[in-house]
SELO-886216 format. One line per field, with one value per residue (C-alpha): residue number from 1; residue in one letter; x, y, z. Coordinates in steps of 0.2 Angstrom, whole numbers. Layout:
i <- (NUM	...)
aa <- (A	...)
xx <- (X	...)
yy <- (Y	...)
zz <- (Z	...)
//
This chain:
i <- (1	2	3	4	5	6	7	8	9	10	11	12	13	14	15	16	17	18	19	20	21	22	23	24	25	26	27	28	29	30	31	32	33	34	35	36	37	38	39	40	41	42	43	44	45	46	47	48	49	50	51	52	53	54	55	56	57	58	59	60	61	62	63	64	65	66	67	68	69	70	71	72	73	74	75	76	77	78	79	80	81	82	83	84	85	86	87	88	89	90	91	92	93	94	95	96	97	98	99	100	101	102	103	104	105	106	107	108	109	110	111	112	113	114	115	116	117	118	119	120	121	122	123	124	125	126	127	128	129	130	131	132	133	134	135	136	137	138	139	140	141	142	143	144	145	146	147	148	149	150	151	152	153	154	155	156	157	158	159	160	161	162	163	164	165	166	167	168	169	170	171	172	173	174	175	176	177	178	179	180	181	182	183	184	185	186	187	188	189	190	191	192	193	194	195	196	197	198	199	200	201	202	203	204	205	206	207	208	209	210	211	212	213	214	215	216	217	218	219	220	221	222	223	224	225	226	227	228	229	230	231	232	233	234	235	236	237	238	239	240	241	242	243	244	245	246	247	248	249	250	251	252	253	254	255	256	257	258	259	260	261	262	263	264	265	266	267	268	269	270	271	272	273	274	275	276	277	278	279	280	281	282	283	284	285	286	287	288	289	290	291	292	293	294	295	296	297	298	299	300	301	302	303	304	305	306	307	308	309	310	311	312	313	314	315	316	317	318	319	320	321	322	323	324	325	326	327	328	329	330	331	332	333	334	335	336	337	338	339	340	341	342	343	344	345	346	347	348	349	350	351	352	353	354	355	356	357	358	359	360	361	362	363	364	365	366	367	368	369	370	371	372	373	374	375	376	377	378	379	380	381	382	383	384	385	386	387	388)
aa <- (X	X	X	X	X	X	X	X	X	X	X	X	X	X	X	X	X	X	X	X	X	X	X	X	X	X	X	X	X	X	X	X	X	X	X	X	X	X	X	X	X	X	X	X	X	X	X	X	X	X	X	X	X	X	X	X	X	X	X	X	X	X	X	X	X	X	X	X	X	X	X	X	X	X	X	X	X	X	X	X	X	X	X	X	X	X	X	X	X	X	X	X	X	X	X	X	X	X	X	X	X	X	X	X	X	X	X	X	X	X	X	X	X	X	X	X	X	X	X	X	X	X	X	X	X	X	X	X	X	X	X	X	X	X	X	X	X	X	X	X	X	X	X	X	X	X	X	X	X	X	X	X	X	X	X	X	X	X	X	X	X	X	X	X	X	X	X	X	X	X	X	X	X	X	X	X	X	X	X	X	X	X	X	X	X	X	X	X	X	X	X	X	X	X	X	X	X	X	X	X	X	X	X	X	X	X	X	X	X	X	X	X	X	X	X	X	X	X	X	X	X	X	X	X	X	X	X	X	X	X	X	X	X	X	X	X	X	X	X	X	X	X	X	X	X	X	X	X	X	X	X	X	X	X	X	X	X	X	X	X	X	X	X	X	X	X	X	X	X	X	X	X	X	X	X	X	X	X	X	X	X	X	X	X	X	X	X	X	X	X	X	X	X	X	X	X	X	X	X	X	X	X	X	X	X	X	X	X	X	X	X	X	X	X	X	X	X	X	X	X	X	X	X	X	X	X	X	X	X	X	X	X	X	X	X	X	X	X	X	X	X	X	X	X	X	X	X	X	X	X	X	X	X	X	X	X	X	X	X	X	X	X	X	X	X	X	X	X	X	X	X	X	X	X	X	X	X	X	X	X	X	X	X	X	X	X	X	X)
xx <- (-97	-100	-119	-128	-146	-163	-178	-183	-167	-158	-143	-143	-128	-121	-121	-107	-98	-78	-68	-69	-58	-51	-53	-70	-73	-62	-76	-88	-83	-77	-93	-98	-86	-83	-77	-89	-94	-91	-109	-109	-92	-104	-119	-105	-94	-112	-117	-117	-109	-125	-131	-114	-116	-134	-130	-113	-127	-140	-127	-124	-141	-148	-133	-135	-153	-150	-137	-144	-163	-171	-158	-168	-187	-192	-197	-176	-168	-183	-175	-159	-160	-170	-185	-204	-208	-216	-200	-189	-195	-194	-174	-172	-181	-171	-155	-157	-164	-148	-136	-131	-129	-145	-155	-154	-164	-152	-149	-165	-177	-191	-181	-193	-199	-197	-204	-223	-234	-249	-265	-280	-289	-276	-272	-289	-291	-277	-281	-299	-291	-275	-284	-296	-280	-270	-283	-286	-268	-264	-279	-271	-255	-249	-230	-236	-220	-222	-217	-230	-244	-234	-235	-254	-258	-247	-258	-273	-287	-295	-280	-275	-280	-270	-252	-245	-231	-214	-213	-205	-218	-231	-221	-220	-240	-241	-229	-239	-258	-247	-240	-258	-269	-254	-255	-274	-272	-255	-248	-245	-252	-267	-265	-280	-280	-298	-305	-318	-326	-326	-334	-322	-328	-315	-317	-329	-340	-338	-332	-314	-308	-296	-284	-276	-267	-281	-272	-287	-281	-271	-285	-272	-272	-254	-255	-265	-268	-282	-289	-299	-305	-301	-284	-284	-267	-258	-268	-262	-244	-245	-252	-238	-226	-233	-236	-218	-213	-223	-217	-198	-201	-199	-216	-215	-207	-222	-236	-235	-229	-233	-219	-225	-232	-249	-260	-265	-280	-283	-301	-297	-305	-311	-296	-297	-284	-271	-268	-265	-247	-245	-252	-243	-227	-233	-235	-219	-208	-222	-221	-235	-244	-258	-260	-276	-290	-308	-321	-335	-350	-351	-332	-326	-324	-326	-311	-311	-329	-323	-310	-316	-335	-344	-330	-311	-307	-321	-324	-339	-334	-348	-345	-361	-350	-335	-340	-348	-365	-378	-377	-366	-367	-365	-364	-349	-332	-319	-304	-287	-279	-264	-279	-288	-273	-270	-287	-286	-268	-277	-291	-281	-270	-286	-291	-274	-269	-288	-284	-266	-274	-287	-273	-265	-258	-237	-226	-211	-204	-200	-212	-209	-196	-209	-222	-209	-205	-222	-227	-211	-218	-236	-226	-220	-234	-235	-219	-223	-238	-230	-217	-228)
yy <- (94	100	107	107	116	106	106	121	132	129	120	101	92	80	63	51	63	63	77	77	63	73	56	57	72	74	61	73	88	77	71	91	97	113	115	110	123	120	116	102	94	88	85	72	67	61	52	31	24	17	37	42	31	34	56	51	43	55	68	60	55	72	81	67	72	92	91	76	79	65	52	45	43	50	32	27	43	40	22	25	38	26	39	40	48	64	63	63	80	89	84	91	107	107	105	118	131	130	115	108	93	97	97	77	72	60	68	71	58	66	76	92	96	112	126	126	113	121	118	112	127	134	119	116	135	133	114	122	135	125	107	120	132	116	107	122	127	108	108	121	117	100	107	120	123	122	138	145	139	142	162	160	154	168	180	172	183	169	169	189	188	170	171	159	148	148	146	129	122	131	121	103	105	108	95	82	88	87	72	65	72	67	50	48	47	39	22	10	17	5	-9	-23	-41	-44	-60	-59	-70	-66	-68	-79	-100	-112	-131	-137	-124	-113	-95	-92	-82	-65	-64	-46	-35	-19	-2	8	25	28	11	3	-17	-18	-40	-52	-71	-83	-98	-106	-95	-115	-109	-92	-91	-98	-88	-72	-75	-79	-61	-53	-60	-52	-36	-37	-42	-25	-11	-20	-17	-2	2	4	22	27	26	42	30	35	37	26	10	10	-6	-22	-29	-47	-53	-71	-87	-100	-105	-96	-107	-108	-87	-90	-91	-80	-67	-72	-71	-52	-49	-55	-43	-32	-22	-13	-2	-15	-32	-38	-51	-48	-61	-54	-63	-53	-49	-55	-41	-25	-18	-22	-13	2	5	-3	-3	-18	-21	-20	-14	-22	-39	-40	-46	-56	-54	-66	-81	-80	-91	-101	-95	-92	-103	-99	-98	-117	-109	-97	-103	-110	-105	-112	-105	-97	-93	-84	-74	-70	-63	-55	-46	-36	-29	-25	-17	-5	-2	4	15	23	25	32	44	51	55	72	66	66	54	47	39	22	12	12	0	-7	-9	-21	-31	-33	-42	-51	-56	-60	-70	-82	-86	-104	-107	-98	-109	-125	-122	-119)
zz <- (210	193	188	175	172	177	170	180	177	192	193	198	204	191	198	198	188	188	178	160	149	135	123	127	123	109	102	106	98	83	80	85	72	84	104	116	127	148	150	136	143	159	148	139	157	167	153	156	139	132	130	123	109	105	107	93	83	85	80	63	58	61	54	38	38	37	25	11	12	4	7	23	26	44	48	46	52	70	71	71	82	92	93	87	72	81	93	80	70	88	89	71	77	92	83	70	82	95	88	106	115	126	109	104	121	127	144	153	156	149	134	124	140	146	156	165	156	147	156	147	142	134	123	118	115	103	97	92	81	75	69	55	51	46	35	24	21	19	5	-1	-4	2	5	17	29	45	50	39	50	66	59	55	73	81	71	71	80	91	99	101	121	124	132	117	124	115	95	98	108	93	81	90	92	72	68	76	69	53	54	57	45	32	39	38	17	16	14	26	41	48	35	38	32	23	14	3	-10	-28	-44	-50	-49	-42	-52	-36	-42	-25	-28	-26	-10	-10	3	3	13	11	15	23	23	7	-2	-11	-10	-8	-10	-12	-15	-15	-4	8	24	34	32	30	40	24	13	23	22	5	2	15	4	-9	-2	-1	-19	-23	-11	-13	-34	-45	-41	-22	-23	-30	-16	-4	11	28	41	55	57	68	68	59	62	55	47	54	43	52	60	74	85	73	75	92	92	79	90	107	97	93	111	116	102	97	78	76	91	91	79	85	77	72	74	75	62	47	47	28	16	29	22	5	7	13	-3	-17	-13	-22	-34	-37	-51	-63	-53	-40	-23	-14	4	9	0	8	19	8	11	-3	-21	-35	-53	-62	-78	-77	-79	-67	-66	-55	-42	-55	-66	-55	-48	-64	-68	-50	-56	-67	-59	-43	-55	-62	-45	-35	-53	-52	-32	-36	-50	-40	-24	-22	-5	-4	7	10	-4	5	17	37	42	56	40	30	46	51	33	36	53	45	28	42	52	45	52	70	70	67	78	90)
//
């Protein structure tokens, strides 16, 4: 029976394995551009044909990614290679450093994986030196390459006594504080829905409610509308579709987008039931890691609070009116809904180019493919709710 090497070294018979097609592997080594070596003929002849066809796929997204950089985000390359984000950089590492079959992680189980795991003094011996080492060459220069910091930690002398494991496990450590301190000032990484009253009047004399999909790491307000927290289901979709009008213009490329999609939370109006199916339908085919509703008393313009302050762009927001508490102005005037979007267009337009201005943060150049399918998701929640 043929063998192959296990995660320990040693070899491990390959199951249900049968001698080697030459059709399949002349697929193989076509999509290789090269032989493939006797070890990567078993890889390929214990494979079941669902992991043949992701490995061919994997092949040509990675080798796409090496040799057009730019073309794809991180976020499109991770799904087509059916992978996370962080998983995704690891193959690439894995691919460049040996180019084989056993690099693209469709084999084993638990693909990366190799070796004694690290025990937990040592990884937070080198966590505690790593998180700091990575924020000030970041602020330093915000291309800093990966290997860069790998060779600052290897030389680093809180670590001169440590038995460092291999450079490749170094580098997938890096990767991934990267990836999150990057994350934490780029676009499209924990979007929040927010409502919060205005200091605009509607004709009824009641001030006019913003409905907006609030980035809260990058700040931008990446869509908005106005109504009526009664309804704010409607009012929600109307600023997803929004949201999407933008990112999908010739001003989408500009915002340093993040490569993964991690929660929505939802400042729910007063119609509590109505987002019921919307989130059971979540649940059922999920988008983001957690899309979860916030009640609590107090709620309305939390997140337009945390990046725009008391005002966006020049316009006050009133948080304590949202709900229709307090009295408004009778002297000021009214404006429409279209009036009062269109006053709202300008000063959401002062506040994300002051946001954009002030940012030296760098991103892909496209939103995550989960981000656009989860305002998609959220556009069409009147028709989730009415179906349901």
């Amino acid at each position: 029976m043929p063998k192959v090497p296990s995660e320990h070294g040693e070899p491990t018979p390959i199951l249900f394995a049968q001698s080697s097609r030459e059709d399949l592997v002349a697929a193989l080594e076509a999509a290789l551009e090269r032989s493939a070596s006797e070890e990567e003929r078993h890889l390929w002849a214990s494979m079941l044909p669902d992991r043949r066809e992701l490995t061919l796929k994997r092949i040509a997204t990675v080798k796409d990614w090496i040799l057009r950089p730019g073309e794809m985000t991180a976020a499109e390359a991770a799904e087509l290679a059916k992978v996370k984000v962080s998983r995704w950089y690891e193959i690439v590492g894995a691919w460049k450093a040996k180019g084989t079959l056993a690099a693209l992680g469709t084999f084993a189980n638990q693909p990366g994986r190799r070796g004694p795991r690290l025990d937990g003094a040592t990884i937070n011996r080198i966590q505690a030196v790593l998180v700091p080492v990575i924020a000030e060459r970041l602020a330093a220069d915000a291309g800093t390459k990966i290997g860069t910091i790998v060779t600052a930690l290897q030389k680093h002398p809180d670590l001169d006594d440590l038995d460092l494991p291999h450079v490749n496990t170094l580098r997938a450590m890096v990767e991934r504080e990267v990836l999150r301190v990057r994350g934490e000032q780029q676009a499209g990484l924990r979007p929040g829905l927010d409502a919060v009253a205005c200091d605009l009047l509607r004709p009824d004399g009641t001030n006019h409610v913003m409905f907006a999909v609030i980035d809260r790491t990058a700040r931008y307000i990446l869509g908005f509308s106005v109504g009526r927290v009664e309804d704010s289901l409607s009012a929600y979709a109307r600023a997803a579709h929004d949201a999407l009008r933008r990112i999908e213009g010739p001003d989408g490329g500009e915002l340093p987008w993040a490569d993964e999609l991690k929660r929505v939370d939802v400042i729910v109006g007063d119609d509590v039931d109505a987002w019921k199916t919307v989130f059971q339908a979540h649940a059922r085919h999920p988008i983001a890691e957690v899309f979860d509703p916030v009640i609590s008393e107090k709620r309305y313009g939390r997140y337009f609070k945390l990046v725009a302050g008391s005002s966006v762009g020049k316009l006050r927001i009133i948080p304590m009116r949202t709900a229709g508490d307090g009295e408004a102005p009778t002297t000021s005037r009214s404006y429409s809904d279209a009036e009062a979007i269109e006053a709202l267009e300008i000063d959401v337009a002062r506040h994300n180019s002051a946001v954009r201005a002030a940012s030296s943060t760098t991103g892909a150049s496209r939103p995550a493919p989960a981000l656009l399918r989860m305002l998609r998701f959220i556009a069409s929640a009147p028709e989730l709710q009415a179906a349901g």
